[in-house]
Backbone as JSON Lines, residues from 0, in Angstrom:
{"i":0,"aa":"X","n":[48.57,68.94,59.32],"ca":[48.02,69.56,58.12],"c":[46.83,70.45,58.51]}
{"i":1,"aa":"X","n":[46.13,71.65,57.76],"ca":[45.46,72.73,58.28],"c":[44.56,72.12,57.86]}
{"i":2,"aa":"X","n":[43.23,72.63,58.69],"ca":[41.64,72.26,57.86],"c":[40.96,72.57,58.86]}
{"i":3,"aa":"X","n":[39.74,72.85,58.09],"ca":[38.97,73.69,59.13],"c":[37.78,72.9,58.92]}
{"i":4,"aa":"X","n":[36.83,72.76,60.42],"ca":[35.93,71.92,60.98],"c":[35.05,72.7,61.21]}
{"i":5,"aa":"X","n":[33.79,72.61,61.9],"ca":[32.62,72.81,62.62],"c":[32.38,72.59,63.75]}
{"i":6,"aa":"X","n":[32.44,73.16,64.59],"ca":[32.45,72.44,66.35],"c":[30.95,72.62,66.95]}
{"i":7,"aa":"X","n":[30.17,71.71,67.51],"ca":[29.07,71.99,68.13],"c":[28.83,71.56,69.38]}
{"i":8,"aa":"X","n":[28.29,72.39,70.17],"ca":[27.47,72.4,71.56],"c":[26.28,71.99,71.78]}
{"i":9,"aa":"X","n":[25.97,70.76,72.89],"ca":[24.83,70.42,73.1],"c":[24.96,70.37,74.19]}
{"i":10,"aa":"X","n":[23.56,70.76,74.85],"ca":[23.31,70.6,76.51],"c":[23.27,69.57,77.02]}
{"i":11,"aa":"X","n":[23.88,68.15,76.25],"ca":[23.95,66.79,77.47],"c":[23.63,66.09,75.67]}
{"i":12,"aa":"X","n":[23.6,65.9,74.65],"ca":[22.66,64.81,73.85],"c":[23.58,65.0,72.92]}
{"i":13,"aa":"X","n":[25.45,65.14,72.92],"ca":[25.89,64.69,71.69],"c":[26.28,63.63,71.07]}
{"i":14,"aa":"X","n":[25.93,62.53,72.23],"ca":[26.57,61.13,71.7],"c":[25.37,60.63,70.86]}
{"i":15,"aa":"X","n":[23.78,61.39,71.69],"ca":[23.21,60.83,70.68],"c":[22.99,61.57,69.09]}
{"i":16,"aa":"X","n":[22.98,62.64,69.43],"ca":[23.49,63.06,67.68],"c":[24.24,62.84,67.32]}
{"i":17,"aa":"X","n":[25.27,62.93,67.0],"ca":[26.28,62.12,66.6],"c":[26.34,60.67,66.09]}
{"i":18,"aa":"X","n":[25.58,60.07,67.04],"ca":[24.9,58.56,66.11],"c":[24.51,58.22,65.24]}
{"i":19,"aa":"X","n":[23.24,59.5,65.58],"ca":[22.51,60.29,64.31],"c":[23.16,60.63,63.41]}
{"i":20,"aa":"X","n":[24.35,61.77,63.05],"ca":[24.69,61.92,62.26],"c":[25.55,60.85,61.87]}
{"i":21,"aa":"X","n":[26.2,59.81,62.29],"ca":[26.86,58.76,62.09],"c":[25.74,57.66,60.86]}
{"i":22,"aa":"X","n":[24.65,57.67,61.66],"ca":[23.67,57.0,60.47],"c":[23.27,57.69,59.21]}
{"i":23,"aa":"X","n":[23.01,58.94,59.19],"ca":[23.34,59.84,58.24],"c":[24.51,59.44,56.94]}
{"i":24,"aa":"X","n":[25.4,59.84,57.39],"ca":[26.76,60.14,57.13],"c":[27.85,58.81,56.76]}
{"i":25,"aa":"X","n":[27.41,58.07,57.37],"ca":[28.21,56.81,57.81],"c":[29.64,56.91,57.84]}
{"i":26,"aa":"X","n":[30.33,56.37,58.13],"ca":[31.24,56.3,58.61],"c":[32.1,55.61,59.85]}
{"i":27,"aa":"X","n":[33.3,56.16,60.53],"ca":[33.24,55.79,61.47],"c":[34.14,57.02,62.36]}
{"i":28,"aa":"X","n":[34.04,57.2,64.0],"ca":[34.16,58.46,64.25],"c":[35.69,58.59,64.22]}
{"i":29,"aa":"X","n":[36.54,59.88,63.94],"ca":[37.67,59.82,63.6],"c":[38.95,59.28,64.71]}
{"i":30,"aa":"X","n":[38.44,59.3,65.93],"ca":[38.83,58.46,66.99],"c":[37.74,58.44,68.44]}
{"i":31,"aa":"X","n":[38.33,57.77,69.15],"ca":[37.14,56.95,70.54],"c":[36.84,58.67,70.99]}
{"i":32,"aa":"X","n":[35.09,58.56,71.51],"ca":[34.97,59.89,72.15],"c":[35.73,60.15,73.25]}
{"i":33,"aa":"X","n":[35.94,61.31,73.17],"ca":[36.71,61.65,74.98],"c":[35.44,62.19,75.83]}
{"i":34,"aa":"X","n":[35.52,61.24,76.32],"ca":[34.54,61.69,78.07],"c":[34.85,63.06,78.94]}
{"i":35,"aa":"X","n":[34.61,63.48,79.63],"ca":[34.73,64.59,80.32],"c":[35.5,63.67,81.64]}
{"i":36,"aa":"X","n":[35.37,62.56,81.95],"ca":[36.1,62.27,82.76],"c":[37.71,60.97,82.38]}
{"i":37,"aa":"X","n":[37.97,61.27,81.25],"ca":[38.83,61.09,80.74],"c":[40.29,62.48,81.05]}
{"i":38,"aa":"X","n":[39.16,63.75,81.48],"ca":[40.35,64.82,81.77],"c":[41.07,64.72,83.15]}
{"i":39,"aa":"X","n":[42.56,65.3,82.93],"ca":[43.12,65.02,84.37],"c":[42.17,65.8,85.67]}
{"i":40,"aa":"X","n":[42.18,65.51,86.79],"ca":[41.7,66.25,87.66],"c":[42.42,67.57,88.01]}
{"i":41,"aa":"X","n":[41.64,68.94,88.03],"ca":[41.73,70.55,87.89],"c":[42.17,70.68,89.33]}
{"i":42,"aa":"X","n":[43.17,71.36,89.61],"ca":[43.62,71.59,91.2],"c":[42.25,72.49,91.92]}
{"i":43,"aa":"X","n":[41.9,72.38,93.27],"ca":[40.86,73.15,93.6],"c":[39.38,73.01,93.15]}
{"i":44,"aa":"X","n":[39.42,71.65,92.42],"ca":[37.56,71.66,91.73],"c":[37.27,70.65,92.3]}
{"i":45,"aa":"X","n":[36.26,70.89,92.96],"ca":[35.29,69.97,93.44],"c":[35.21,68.37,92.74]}
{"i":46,"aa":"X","n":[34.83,67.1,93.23],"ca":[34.51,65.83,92.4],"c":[33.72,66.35,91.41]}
{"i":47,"aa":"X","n":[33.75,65.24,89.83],"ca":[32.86,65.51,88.8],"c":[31.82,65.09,89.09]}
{"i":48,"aa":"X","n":[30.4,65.21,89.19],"ca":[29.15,64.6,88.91],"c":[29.64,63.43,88.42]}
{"i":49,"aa":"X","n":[28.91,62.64,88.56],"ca":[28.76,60.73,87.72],"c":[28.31,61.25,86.18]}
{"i":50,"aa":"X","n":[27.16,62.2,86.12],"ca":[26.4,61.99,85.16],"c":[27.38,62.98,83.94]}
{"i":51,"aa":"X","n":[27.7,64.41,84.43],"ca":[28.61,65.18,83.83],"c":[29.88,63.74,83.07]}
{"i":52,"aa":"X","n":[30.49,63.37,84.44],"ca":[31.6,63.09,83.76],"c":[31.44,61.6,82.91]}
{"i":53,"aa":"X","n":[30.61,61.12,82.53],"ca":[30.19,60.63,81.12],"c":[29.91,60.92,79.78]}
{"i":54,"aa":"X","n":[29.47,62.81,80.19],"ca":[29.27,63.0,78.94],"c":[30.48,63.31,77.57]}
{"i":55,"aa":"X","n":[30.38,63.48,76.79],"ca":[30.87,63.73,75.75],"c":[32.14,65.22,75.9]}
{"i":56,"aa":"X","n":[33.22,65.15,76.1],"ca":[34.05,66.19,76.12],"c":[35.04,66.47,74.91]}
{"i":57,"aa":"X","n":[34.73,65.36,73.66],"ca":[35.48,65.62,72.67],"c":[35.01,64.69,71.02]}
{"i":58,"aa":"X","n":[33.87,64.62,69.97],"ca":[33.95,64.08,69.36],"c":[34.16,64.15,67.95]}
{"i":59,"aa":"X","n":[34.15,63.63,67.0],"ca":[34.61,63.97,65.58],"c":[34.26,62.81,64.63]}
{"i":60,"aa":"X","n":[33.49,63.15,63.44],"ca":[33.07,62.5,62.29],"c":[33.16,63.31,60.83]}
{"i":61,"aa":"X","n":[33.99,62.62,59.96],"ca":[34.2,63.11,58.4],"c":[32.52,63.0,58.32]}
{"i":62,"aa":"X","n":[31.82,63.9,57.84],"ca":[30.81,63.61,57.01],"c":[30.99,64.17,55.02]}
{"i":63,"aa":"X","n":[30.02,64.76,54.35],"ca":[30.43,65.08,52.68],"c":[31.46,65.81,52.9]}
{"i":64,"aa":"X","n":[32.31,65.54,52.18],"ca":[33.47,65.88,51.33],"c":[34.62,66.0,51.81]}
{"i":65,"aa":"X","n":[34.48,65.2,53.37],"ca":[35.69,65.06,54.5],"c":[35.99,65.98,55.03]}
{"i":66,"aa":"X","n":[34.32,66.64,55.05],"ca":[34.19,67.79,56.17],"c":[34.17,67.24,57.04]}
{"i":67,"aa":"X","n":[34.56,68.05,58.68],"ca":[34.36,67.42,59.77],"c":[33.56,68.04,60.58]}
{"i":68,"aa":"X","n":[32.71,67.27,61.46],"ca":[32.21,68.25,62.46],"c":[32.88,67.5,63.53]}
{"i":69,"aa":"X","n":[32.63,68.36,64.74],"ca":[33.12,67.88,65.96],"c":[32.04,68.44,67.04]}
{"i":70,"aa":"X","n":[32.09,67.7,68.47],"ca":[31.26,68.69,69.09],"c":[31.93,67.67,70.68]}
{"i":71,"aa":"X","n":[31.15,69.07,71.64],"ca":[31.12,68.3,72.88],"c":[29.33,68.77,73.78]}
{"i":72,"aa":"X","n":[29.87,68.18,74.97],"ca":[28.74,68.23,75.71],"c":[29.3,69.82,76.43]}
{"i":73,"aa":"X","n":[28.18,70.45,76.66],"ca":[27.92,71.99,77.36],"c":[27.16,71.57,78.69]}
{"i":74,"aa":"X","n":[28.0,70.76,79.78],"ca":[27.21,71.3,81.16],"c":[26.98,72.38,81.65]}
{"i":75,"aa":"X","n":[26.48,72.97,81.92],"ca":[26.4,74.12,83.06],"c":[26.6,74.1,84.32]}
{"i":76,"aa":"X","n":[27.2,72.83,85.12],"ca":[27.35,72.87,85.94],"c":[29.29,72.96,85.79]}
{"i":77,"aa":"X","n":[29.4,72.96,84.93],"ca":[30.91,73.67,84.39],"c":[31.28,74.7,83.93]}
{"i":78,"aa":"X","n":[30.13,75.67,83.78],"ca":[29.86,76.79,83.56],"c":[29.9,77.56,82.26]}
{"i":79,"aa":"X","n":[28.96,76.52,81.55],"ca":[28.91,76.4,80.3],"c":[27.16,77.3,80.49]}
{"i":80,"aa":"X","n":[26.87,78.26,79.35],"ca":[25.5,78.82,79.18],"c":[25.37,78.52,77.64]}
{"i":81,"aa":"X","n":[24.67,77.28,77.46],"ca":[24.53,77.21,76.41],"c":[23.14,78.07,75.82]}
{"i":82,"aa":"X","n":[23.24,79.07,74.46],"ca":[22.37,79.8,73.48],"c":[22.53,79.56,72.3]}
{"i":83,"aa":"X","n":[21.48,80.63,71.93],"ca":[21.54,80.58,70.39],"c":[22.89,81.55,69.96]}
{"i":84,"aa":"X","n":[23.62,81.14,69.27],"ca":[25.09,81.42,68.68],"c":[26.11,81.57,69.71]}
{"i":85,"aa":"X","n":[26.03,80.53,70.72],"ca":[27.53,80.16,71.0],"c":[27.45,78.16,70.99]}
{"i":86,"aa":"X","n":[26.16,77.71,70.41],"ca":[26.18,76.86,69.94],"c":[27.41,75.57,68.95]}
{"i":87,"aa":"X","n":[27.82,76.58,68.39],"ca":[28.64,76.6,66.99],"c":[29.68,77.18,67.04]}
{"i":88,"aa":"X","n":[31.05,77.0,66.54],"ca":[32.11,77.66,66.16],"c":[32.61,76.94,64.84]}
{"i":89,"aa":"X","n":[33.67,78.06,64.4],"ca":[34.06,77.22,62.86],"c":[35.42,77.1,63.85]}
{"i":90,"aa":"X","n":[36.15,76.13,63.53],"ca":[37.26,75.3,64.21],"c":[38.5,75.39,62.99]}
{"i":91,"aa":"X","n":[39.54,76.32,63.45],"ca":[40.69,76.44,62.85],"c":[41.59,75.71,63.2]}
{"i":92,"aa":"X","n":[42.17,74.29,62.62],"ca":[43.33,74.12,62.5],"c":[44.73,73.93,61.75]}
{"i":93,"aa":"X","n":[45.47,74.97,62.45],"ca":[46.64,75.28,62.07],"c":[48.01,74.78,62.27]}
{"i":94,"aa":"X","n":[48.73,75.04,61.23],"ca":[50.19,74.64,61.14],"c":[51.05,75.08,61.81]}
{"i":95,"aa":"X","n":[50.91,76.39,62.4],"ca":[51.84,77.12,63.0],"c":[51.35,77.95,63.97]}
{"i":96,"aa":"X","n":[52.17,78.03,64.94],"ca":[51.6,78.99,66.43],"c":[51.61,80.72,66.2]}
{"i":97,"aa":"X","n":[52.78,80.82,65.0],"ca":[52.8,82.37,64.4],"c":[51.67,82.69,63.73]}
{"i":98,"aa":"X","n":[51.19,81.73,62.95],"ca":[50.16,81.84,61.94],"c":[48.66,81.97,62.8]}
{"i":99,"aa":"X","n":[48.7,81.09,63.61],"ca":[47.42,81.02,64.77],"c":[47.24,82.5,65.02]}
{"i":100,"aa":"X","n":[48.74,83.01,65.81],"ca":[48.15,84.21,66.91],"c":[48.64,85.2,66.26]}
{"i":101,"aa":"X","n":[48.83,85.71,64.82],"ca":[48.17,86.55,63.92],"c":[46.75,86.17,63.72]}
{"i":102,"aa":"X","n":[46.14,85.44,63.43],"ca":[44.91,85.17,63.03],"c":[43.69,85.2,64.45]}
{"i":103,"aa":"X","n":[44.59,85.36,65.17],"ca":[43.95,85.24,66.74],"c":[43.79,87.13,67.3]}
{"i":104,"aa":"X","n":[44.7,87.34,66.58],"ca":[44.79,88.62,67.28],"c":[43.67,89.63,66.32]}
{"i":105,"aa":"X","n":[44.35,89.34,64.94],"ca":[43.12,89.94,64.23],"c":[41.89,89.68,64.24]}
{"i":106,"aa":"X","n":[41.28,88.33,64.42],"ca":[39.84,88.05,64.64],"c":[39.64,88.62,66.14]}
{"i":107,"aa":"X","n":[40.08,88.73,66.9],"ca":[39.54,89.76,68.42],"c":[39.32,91.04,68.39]}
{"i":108,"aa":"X","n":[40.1,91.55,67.27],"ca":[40.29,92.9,66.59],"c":[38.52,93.61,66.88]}
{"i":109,"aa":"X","n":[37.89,94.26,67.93],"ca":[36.36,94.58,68.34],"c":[35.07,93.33,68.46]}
{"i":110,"aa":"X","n":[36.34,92.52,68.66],"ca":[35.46,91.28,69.3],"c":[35.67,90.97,70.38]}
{"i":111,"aa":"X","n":[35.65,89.87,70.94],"ca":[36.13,89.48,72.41],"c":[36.73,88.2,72.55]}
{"i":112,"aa":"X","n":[37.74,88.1,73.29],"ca":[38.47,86.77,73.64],"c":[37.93,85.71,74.86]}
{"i":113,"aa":"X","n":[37.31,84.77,74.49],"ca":[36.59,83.76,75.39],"c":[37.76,83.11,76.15]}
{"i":114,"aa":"X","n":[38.91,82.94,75.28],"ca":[39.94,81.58,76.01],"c":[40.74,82.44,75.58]}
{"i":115,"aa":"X","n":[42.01,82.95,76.5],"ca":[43.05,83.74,75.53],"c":[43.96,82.07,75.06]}
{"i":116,"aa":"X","n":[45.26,82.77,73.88],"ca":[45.71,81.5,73.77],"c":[46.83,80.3,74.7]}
{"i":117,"aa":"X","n":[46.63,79.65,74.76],"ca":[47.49,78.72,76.08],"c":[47.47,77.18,75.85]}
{"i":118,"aa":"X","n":[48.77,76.4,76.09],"ca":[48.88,74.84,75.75],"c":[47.84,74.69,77.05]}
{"i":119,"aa":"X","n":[47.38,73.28,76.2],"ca":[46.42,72.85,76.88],"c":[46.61,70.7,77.23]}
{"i":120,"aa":"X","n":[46.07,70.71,77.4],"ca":[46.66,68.73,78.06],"c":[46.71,68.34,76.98]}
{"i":121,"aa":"X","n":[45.77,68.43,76.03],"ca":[45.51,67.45,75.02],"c":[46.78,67.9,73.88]}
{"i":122,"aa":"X","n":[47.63,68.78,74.6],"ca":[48.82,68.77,73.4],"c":[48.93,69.49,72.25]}
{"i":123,"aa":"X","n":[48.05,70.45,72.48],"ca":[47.83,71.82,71.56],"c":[47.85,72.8,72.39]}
{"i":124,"aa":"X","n":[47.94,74.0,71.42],"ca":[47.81,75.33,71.83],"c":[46.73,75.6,71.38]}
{"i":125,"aa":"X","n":[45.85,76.11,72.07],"ca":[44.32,76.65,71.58],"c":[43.89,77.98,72.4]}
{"i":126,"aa":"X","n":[42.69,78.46,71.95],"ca":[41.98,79.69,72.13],"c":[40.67,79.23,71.74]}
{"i":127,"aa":"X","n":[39.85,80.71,72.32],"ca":[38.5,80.68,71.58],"c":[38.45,82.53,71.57]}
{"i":128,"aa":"X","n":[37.87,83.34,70.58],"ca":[37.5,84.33,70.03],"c":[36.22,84.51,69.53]}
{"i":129,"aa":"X","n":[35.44,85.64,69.89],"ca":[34.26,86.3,69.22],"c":[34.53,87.73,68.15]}
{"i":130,"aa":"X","n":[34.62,87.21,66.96],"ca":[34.79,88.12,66.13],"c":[34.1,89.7,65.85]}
{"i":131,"aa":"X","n":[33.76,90.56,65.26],"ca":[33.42,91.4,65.69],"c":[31.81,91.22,65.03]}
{"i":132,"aa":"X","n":[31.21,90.32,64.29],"ca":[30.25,90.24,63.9],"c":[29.25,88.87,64.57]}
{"i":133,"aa":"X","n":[30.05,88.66,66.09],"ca":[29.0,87.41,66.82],"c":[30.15,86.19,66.24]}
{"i":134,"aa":"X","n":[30.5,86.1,65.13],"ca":[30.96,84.61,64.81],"c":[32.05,83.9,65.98]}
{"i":135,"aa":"X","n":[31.79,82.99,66.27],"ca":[32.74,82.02,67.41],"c":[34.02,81.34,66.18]}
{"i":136,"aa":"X","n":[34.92,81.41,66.81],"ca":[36.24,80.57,66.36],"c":[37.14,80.21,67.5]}
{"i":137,"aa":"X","n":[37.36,78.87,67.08],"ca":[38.52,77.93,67.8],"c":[39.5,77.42,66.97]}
{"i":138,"aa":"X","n":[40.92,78.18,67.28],"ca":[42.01,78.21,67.07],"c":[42.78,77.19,67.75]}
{"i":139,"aa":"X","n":[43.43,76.33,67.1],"ca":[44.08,74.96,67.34],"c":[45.37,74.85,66.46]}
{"i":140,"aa":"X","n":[46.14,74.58,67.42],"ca":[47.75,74.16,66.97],"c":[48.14,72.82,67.46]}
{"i":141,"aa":"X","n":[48.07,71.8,66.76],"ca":[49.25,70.84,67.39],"c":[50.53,71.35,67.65]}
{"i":142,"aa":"X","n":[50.94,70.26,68.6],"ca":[52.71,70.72,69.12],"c":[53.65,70.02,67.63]}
């Protein structure tokens, strides 16, 4: 089913926001966080850090009105530069892979493509896009 989320970036501290917003918000998170070392190992990449691969690589909480946010951890030693407005993306997910990459193609439309689109482990097809006014979007298809 489609619905669209909030995705956020933190430089190493989303488990503890997220707590935070968990005490906030209450609830409970929409499934177990995914670790960064929960991912398969990348052909050609070096071992993960200990400390990297603890952090946070995937989380999610309904807060008002069964909005969701989600977020992960932004190392930089993964070559992540975390700033002000790539912090944030609004998080599209979609029903259909036609519907995605119309909506993929037009939001790049004098913007720029961060991730072109491609299946990914976790069993979606995803992307990331910079629209032509700065805004970040992540485009998500289940299989």
């Amino acid at each position: 089913m489609a619905r669209v989320s909030t995705y956020l970036n933190f430089p190493g501290n989303t488990e503890q926001a997220f707590i935070f917003y968990q005490s906030l918000f209450g609830g409970e998170f929409l499934s177990p966080p995914l670790r960064f070392k929960d991912m398969p190992p990348q052909a050609g990449q070096p071992p993960m850090d200990a400390a990297v691969a603890n952090m946070i690589m995937h989380i999610e909480l309904a807060i008002i009105g069964g909005h969701v946010i989600m977020a992960t951890d932004a190392p930089a030693s993964m070559g992540f530069t975390l700033k002000y407005g790539n912090n944030m993306c609004i998080n599209l997910e979609l029903d259909t892979r036609a519907e995605m990459r119309g909506l993929f193609q037009k939001l790049s439309e004098n913007g720029h493509v961060e991730m072109q689109l491609s299946d990914m482990f976790w069993g979606a097809y995803f992307g990331i896009v910079v629209d032509q006014f700065g805004v970040r979007w992540m485009l998500n298809c289940e299989k």
